[in-house]
Each structure stands twice: as C-alpha cells, then as structure tokens.
KOLTORRO-375762 format. One record per residue (C-alpha): residue in one letter; x, y, z. Coordinates in steps of 0.05 Angstrom, whole numbers, plus 5000, padded with zeros to 4 digits. Layout:
N
AXYZ;...
END
This chain:
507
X500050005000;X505450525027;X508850324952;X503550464911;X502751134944;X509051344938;X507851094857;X502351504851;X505952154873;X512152144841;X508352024769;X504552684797;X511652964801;X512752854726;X508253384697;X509253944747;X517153784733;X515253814654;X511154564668;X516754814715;X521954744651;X517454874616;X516355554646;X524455644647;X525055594575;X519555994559;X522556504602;X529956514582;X527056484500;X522657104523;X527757464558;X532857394497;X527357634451;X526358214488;X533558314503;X534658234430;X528958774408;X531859184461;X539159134427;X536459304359;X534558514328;X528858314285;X525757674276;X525457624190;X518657204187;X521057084107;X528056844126;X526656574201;X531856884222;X534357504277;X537058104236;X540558704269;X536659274270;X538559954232;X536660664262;X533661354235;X536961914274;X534162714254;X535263404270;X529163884255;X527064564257;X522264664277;X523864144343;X516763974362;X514963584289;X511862904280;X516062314251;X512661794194;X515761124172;X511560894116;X505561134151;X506160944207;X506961574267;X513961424310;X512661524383;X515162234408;X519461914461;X524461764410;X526362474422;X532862574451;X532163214490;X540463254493;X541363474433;X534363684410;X533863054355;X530562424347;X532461674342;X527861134320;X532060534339;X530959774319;X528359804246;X527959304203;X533559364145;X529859594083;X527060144042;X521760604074;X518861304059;X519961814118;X516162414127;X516462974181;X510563464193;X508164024234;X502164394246;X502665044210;X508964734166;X510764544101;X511963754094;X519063474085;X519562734060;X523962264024;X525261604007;X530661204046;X534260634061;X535860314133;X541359784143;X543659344202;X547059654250;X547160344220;X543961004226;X540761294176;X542462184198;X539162744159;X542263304224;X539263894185;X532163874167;X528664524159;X520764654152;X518465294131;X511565574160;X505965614114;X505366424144;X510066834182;X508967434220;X511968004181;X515768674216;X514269294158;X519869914165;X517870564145;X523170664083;X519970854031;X523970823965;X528770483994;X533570103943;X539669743965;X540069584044;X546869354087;X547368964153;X552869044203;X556568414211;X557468674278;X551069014308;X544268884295;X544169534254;X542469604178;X544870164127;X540070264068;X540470724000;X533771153983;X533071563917;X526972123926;X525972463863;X534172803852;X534572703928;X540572083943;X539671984024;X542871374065;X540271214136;X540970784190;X536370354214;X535969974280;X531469374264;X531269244349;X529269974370;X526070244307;X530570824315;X532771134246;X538071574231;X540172024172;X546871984152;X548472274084;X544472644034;X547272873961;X542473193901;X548873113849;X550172403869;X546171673876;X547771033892;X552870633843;X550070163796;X555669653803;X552269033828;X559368883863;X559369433909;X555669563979;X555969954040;X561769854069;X561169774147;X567169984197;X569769394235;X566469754300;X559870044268;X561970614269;X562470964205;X560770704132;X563870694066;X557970974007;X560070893940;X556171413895;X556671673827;X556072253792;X548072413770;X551372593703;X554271903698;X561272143720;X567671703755;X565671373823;X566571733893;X566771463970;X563771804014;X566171554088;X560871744145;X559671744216;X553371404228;X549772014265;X552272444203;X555972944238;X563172834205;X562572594122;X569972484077;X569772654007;X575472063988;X576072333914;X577073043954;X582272824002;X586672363968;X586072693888;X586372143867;X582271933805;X578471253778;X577670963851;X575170323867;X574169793918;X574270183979;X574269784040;X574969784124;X581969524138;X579468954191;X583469134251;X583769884262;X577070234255;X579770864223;X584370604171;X582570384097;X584070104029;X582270343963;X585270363892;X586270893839;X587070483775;X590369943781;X593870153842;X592769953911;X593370473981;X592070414058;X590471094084;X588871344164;X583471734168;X585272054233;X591672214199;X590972334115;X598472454100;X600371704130;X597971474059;X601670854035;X601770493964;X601069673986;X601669323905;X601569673845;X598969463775;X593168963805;X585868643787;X583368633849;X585368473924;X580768133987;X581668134059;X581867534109;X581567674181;X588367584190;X592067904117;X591368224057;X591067933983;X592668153918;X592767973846;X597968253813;X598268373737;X599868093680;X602467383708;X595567273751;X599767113808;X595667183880;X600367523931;X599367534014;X601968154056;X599768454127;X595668984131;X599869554137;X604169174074;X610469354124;X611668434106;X615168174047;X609967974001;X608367274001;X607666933932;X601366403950;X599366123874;X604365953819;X599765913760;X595266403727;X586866273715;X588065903635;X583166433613;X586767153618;X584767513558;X579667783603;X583967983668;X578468353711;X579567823759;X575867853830;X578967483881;X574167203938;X578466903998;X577166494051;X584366324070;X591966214044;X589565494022;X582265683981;X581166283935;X576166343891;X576966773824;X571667123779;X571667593725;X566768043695;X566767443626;X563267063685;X569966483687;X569766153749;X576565863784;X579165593843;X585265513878;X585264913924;X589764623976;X586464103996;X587563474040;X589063073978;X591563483934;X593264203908;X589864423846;X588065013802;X581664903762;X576065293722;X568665033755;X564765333701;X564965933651;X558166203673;X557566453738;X554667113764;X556167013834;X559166603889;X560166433962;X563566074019;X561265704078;X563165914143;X566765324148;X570265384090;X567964684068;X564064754010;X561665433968;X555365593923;X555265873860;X550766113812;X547566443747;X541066663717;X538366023720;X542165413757;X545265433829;X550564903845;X555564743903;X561864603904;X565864193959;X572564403968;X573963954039;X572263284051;X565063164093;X564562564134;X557362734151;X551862384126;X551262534063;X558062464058;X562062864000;X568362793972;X573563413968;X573363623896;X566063473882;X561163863843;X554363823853;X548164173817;X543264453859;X537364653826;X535964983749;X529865413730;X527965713665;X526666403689;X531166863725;X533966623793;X536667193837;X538767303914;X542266673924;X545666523996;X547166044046;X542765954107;X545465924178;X546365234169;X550865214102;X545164614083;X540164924047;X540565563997;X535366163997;X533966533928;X528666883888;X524366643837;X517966723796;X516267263857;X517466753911;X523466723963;X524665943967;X529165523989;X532564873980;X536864424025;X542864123977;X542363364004;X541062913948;X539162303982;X532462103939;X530462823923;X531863553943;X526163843995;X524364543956;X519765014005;X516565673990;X517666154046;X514066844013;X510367013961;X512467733937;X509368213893;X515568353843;X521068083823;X525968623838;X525668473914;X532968423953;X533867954000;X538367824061;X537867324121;X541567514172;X544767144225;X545467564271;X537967704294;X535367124256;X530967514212;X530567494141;X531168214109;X527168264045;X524268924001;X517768933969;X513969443935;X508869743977;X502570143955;X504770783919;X509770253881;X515570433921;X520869893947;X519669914025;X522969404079;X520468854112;X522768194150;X520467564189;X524267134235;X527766554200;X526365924204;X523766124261;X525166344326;X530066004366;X531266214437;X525766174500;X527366894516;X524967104439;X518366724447;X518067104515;X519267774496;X517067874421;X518768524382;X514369044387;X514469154319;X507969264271;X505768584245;X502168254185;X501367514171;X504567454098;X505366814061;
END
C-alpha cells in the first residue's frame, strides 16, 4: 500500500517537473527576445531568422514635428532632449518613405534606406511655415539695404525724386538715423559694390556716382552724420575703386586708383601708403591682405599695413586671361576663389589630397563660401550648384573636389545665399523667396517661404537676429522694407519677449 502511494505521487511529480521547465524555457526564450528587440534585432518571418536592426536619427527645425515611417506615426519619446533630435531605433533593414510634419508647416519627406546596425542621419532638416508674422519699416523708396556684421544695425540707400539719402536703421529699436544726403550724386550701379561697414559700426563706406554718369566717389560717414569724407576730395586721386574697412583698426582703409592699391588713416590723411601696384583686384581675410597682381595672375599675401615681404601663394595664372578683371574671393591662404566680369569661374585649392588650380564653370554671376570653408555655392541666371572644396564625413557624405548641381529654373533666379546652416540655399524666383536644402539622398526638399509682389525684391537673412531682410513694393509702388524671423525663432527668451514691431501675417 505505502508503495503504491509513493507510485502515485512521484508520476504526479512528472508533469509539474515538465511545466516548471517548461516555464524556464519559455522565460529565458522571452527574455532573449526582448533583450534582442531591446539591442536592435528583428525576427525576418521570410527568412526565420534574427537581423540587426538599423536606426533613423534627425535633426529638425522646427523641434516639436511628427515623425512617419511608411505611415506609420513614430512615438515622440524617441526624442532625445540632449541634443534636440530624434532616434527611431530597431528598424527592420529595408527601404521606407519618411516624412516629418508640423502643424502650420510645410511637409519634408523622402525615400530612404535603413541597414543593420547603422543610422540612417539627415542633422539638418528645415520646415518652413505656411505664414510668418511679418515686421514692415517705414523706408519708403528704399533700394539697396546693408547689415552690420557686427551690430544688429542696417544701412540702406533711398533715391526721392534727385534727392540720394542713406540712413540707418535699428531693426531692434526702430530708431532711424540720417546719415548722408547728396542731390548731384546716387547710389552706384555696380552690382559688386555695397555699403561698406567699419569693423566697429561706426562709420560707413557709400559708394556714389555722379547724376551725370561721372567716375565713382566714396563718401566715408559717421553714422549720426555729423563728420562725412569726400575720398575723391582728400586723396586726388582719380578712377577709385574697391574701397574697404581695413579689419583691425577702425579708422584706417584701402582703396585703389586704377590699378593701384593704398592704405590710408583717416585720423591722419598724410600717412597714405601704396600696398601693390598694377593689380585686378585684392580681398581681405581676418588675419592678411591679398592681391592679384598683373599680368602673370599671380595671388600675393601681405599684412595689413604691407610693412611684410609679400608672400607669393599661387604659381599659376586662371588658363583664361584675355579677360583679366579678375575678382578674388578669399577664405584663406589654402582656398581662393576667382571671377571675372566674362563670368569664368576658378579655384585655387589646397586641399587634403591634393593642390589644384581649376576652372568650375564659365558662367557664373556670383559665388560664396561657407563659414566653414567646406564647400561654396555658386550661381547664374538660371542654375545654382555647390561645390565641395573639403572632405564631409557627415551623412551625406562628400568627397573634396565634388561638384554638385543644385537646382535649374527657366526664368531668372536671383538673391542666392547660404542659410545659417550652410545646408540649404535661399533665392528668388517667379516672385517667391524659396529655398532648398542641397542633400541629394532621393530628392531635394524645395519650400516656398514668401510670396512677393515683384520680382525686383532684395533679399538678406541675417544671422545675427535671425530675421530674414527682404524689400517689396508697397502701395504707391515704392520698394519699402520688411522681414520675418527665420526659420523661426529660436531662443525661449524671443518667444517671451517678442518685438514690438507692427505685424502682418504674409505668406
């Protein structure tokens, strides 16, 4: 009896022995699933097999935007609130369409492609509001207009009947100031030119000519108009040209007569100095001057006060010099960019890889540098392209020596510049500002920020306020001044505190 008893409980044992290891394996198989899914794997129902996981990571503006995978809405806890960006993690290698959206925003979206173990990174995606607030100055036939690379201060050219008047205008304080007034001269008519801002902000370099059509003047002003230089009047000098600040001492500048080049003190008019004789053109970096002497097309480096031994820093001349009206645009001893009034386009390049001298196109109207000095754009009538002169590990990644169209219309593009992120270009065209980001990947993301009512409107973003200067004709058919925060506004303390400015909702 006792034996049968004890048989009857240890084939009871059996099952609950079965369940308990049972229950183990269940566990340690769902435990490495979910451990797996955690670390990124996939369970491929086609293959049967676990596949590593591949990522999306993005940076938007504005932050707050919703995230799409083929539809499908990602969770907003994939934001990472360290560096304001998102990361959808553990995605299934393949081809998906992704899509980011905001209330009040134009839609961005392209077509990509996720693979094991790596993240997919678009770190500059920009949405532009379907309206903005817009800030109307009273300038009234205003026609070219300056900012201060320094101060949040802008310098703008207005033509009333014979009357040639410059004034300043503080965008912050809507204070407005009268500098200079002439009824014999207006504004020049060489596209090349602007107002020249002191390195302080305090005085500005006008160029003017003659109402009669006569040679080119400077005029060199204090900003409150009290004190005003007549260049042509106190150097006699004749045919002058490229005036310009010298960057390190507020009272001292550069101009030529000719083809000659001089570095004059203000404060002290006799101290004048020739720097290079018989050149194009010359630029200045913040640290030297530059020169391009004539007739070899050889670019020269001195200091500012051209008391050093000039520096030869090319040893080959642009292939093209029957037209020699060379403008030199440099960003440093190692890139320089060269562009003459025939619209040949150069560049001198020391790169990481290699040092070269090379024509990029032999219609270009205009062109531009990154901060960074990585890549430039340039442009015509009708196509804008980029140019990389550094290698960018980034995502997209682009090779040093890489060119790159951009976009091409059929009608008249005009205004193009980088934005504050060197990602995306701004221009004008067809009465619209717009603007496109230069990524590749699947498609280029073009946005319409304004809708204008000509097509002779100027256009400026600047960085330092983060507003986006633009002109537009206003009633009476005179050009008048307006602007909007661009993309948007970006610090707590501006959504706080908003400009007191008059408004209008303008898309």
């Amino acid at each position: 009896m006792h034996a049968t008893i004890l048989s009857i409980m240890e084939h009871s044992e059996i099952p609950k022995t079965i369940f308990f290891w049972t229950l183990v394996v269940l566990f340690w198989l769902t435990a490495g699933i979910i451990i797996g899914y955690a670390f990124g794997y996939r369970y491929n129902f086609s293959n049967g097999i676990f596949v590593y996981g591949g990522s999306v990571t993005l940076k938007t503006t504005p932050q707050e935007v919703n995230v799409y995978l083929n539809g499908v809405l990602m969770p907003s806890k994939s934001f990472n609130r360290l560096n304001n960006s998102y990361h959808i993690g553990g995605i299934k290698p393949g081809n998906y369409l992704l899509e980011v959206k905001a209330p009040n925003y134009q839609s961005w979206s392209k077509k990509i492609s996720v693979h094991s173990g790596i993240s997919t990174e678009f770190w500059n995606i920009v949405l532009t509001q379907n309206s903005y607030a817009r800030e109307d100055y009273e300038s009234p036939g205003i026609e070219k207009f300056f900012i201060s690379p320094r101060k949040n201060l802008a310098a703008f050219s207005q033509q009333i009947e014979n009357d040639f008047f410059v004034k300043i205008f503080n965008p912050g304080t809507l204070e407005m100031t009268q500098a200079f007034d002439a009824n014999d001269y207006k504004f020049t008519n060489d596209d090349k030119e602007n107002i020249e801002w002191s390195p302080q902000a305090h005085r500005i370099i006008i160029p003017a000519i003659k109402n009669d059509g006569g040679e080119k003047n400077y005029f060199i002003v204090t900003l409150d108009g009290l004190e005003t230089v007549n260049l042509k009047e106190l150097t006699g000098a004749n045919n002058l040209s490229h005036a310009r600040w010298d960057p390190k001492n507020k009272d001292v500048m550069f101009y030529m007569s000719d083809n000659d080049l001089y570095h004059i003190d203000l404060s002290n008019p006799e101290d004048k100095k020739m720097v290079a004789s018989n050149i194009a053109s010359y630029d200045l970096s913040p640290k030297a001057l530059f020169y391009f002497q004539l007739p070899e097309g050889i670019v020269y480096k001195t200091s500012f006060d051209a008391t050093d031994t000039p520096l030869q820093i090319t040893t080959s001349a642009p292939q093209n010099m029957g037209d020699n009206s060379y403008q030199i645009i440099v960003y440093d001893d190692d890139r320089i960019v060269f562009l003459n009034k025939s619209h040949d386009l150069f560049i001198y390049n020391k790169g990481e890889e290699d040092t070269y001298f090379r024509e990029l196109s032999n219609n270009v109207f205009g062109t531009q540098f990154s901060d960074d000095g990585k890549k430039m754009l340039f442009w015509n009538d009708h196509e804008i392209m980029a140019y990389f002169v550094r290698k960018w590990e980034v995502q997209p990644t682009r090779n040093e020596n890489e060119l790159m169209p951009i976009t091409k219309f059929s009608d008249t593009i005009e205004n193009v510049q980088w934005t504050r992120d060197y990602e995306h270009a701004l221009f004008t065209n067809d009465n619209k500002i717009k603007m496109i980001e230069i990524d590749n990947r699947d498609h280029r993301n073009m946005m319409d920020v304004l809708t204008l009512n000509d097509s002779s409107s100027l256009l400026v973003n600047n960085f330092t306020d983060s507003k986006l200067y633009y002109t537009e004709k206003n009633d009476q058919g005179l050009n008048s001044l307006h602007a909007i925060y661009f993309p948007e506004r970006t610090t707590f303390f501006q959504s706080l505190f908003p400009t007191g400015t008059n408004t209008a909702a303008q898309n």
